[in-house]
C-alpha positions as CSV (number, residue, x, y, z in Angstrom):
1,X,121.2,75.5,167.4
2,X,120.9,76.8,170.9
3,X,121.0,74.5,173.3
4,X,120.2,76.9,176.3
5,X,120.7,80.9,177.0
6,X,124.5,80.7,176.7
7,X,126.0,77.7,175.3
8,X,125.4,75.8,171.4
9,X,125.6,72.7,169.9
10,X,128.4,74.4,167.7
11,X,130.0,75.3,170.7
12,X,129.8,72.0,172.7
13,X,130.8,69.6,169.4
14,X,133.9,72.0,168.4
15,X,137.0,70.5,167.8
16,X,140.2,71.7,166.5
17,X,141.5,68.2,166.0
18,X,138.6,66.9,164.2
19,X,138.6,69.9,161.7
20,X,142.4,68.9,161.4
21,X,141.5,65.4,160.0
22,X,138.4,66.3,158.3
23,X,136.3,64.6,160.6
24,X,132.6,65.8,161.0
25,X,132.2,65.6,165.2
26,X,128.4,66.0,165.2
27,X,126.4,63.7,166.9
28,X,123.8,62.6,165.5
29,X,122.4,60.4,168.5
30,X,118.9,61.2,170.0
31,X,120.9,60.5,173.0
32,X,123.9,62.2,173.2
33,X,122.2,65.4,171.6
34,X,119.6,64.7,175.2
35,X,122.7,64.3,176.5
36,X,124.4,67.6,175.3
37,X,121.7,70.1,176.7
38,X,122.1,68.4,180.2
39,X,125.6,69.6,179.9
40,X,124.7,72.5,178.4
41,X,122.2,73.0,181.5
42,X,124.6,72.5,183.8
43,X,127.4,74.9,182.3
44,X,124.8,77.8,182.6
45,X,125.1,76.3,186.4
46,X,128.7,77.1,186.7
47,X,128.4,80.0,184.7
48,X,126.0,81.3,187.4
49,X,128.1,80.4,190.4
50,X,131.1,81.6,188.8
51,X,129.4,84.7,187.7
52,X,131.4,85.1,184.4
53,X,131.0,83.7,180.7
54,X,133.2,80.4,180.7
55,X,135.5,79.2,177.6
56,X,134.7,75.7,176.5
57,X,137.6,74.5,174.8
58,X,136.0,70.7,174.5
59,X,132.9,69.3,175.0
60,X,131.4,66.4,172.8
61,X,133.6,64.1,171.2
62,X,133.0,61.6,168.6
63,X,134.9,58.4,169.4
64,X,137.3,58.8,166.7
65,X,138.4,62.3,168.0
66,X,138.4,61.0,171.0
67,X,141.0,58.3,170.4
68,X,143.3,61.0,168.4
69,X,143.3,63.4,171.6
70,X,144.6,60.5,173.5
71,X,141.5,59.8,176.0
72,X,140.0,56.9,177.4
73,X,137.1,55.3,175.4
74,X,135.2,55.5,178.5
75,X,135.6,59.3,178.6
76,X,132.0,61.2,179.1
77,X,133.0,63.9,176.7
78,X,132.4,60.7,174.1
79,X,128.4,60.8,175.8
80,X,128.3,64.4,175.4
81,X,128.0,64.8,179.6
82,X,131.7,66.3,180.1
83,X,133.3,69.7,179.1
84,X,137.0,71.1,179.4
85,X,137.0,74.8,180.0
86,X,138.6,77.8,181.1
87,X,137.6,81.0,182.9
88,X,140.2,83.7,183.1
89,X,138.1,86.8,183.6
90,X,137.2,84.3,187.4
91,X,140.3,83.3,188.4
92,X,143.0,80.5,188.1
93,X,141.9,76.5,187.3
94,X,142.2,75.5,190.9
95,X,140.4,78.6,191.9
96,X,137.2,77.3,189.5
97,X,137.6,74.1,191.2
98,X,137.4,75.0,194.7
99,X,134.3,77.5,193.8
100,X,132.8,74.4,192.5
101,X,133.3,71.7,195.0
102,X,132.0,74.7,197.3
103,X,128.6,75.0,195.5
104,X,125.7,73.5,195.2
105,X,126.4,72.0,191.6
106,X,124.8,69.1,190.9
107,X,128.3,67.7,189.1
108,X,129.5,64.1,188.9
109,X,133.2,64.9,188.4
110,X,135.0,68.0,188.5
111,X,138.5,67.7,187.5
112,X,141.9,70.1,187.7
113,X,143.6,68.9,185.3
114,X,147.8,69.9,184.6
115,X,146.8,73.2,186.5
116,X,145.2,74.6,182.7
117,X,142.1,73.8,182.6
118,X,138.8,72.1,184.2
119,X,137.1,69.2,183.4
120,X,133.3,68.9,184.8
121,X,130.8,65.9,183.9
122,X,127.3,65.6,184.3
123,X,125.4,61.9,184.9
124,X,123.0,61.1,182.7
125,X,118.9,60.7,183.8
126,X,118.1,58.7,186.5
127,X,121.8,58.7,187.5
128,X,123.2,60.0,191.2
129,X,126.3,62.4,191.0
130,X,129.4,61.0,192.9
131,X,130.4,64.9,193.4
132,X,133.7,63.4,192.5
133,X,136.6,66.6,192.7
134,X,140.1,65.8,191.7
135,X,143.5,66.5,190.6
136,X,145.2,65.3,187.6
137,X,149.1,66.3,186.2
138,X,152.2,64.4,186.1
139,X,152.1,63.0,189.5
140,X,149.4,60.8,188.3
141,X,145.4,61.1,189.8
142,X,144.4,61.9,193.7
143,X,141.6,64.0,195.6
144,X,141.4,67.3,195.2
145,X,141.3,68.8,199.0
């Protein structure tokens, strides 16, 4: 099912460690599937800005995969409103980060996280974006700047 031009509900709800324990990580939720074409909106965004195909390598996450990756329960990826992803043929993590911040994305936190990957969120409907940007790695959390 496509959720917009470029991105899938396949896509967004894929998880390696969900097919490792069998678990089915498709929402079912009116809500989170509202949920998932918001963030599917807003990756076409950041596909746009970035002007190359991006690589999601998690998006939706049903609670129980969530607590077997290790994140917080209060995680959006559990809402469906936050992605992980890559985008080599762009540039570096911190280089999609600062093209981000620098845009006029509409995102509520935009993360650099171990200097692999980036993590964006969207709010939900009738929510205000902090436009939150920051690092995370093994010195702990701070601003990105």
């Amino acid at each position: 099912m496509s959720l917009t031009k470029h991105f899938t509900l396949k896509e967004l709800t894929a998880s390696d460690i969900a097919a490792r324990h069998g678990i089915d990580n498709t929402p079912t939720s009116p809500l989170i599937l509202k949920n998932l074409k918001t963030l599917a909106e807003g990756l076409e965004h950041v596909r746009e800005v970035l002007g190359k195909p991006v690589i999601v390598n998690s998006g939706y996450r049903s609670t129980m995969v969530n607590t077997l990756v290790g994140s917080k329960p209060t995680s959006q990826h559990t809402k469906g409103l936050a992605a992980d992803f890559i985008c080599p043929a762009f540039g570096t993590p911190k280089e999609i980060v600062k093209k981000i911040v620098s845009s006029d994305i509409e995102y509520d936190q935009v993360i650099l996280e171990f200097d692999r990957w980036v993590h964006i969120s969207f709010c939900e409907e009738g929510y205000k974006p902090r436009k939150q940007a920051l690092i995370i790695d093994g010195k702990g959390t701070r601003n990105f700047n």
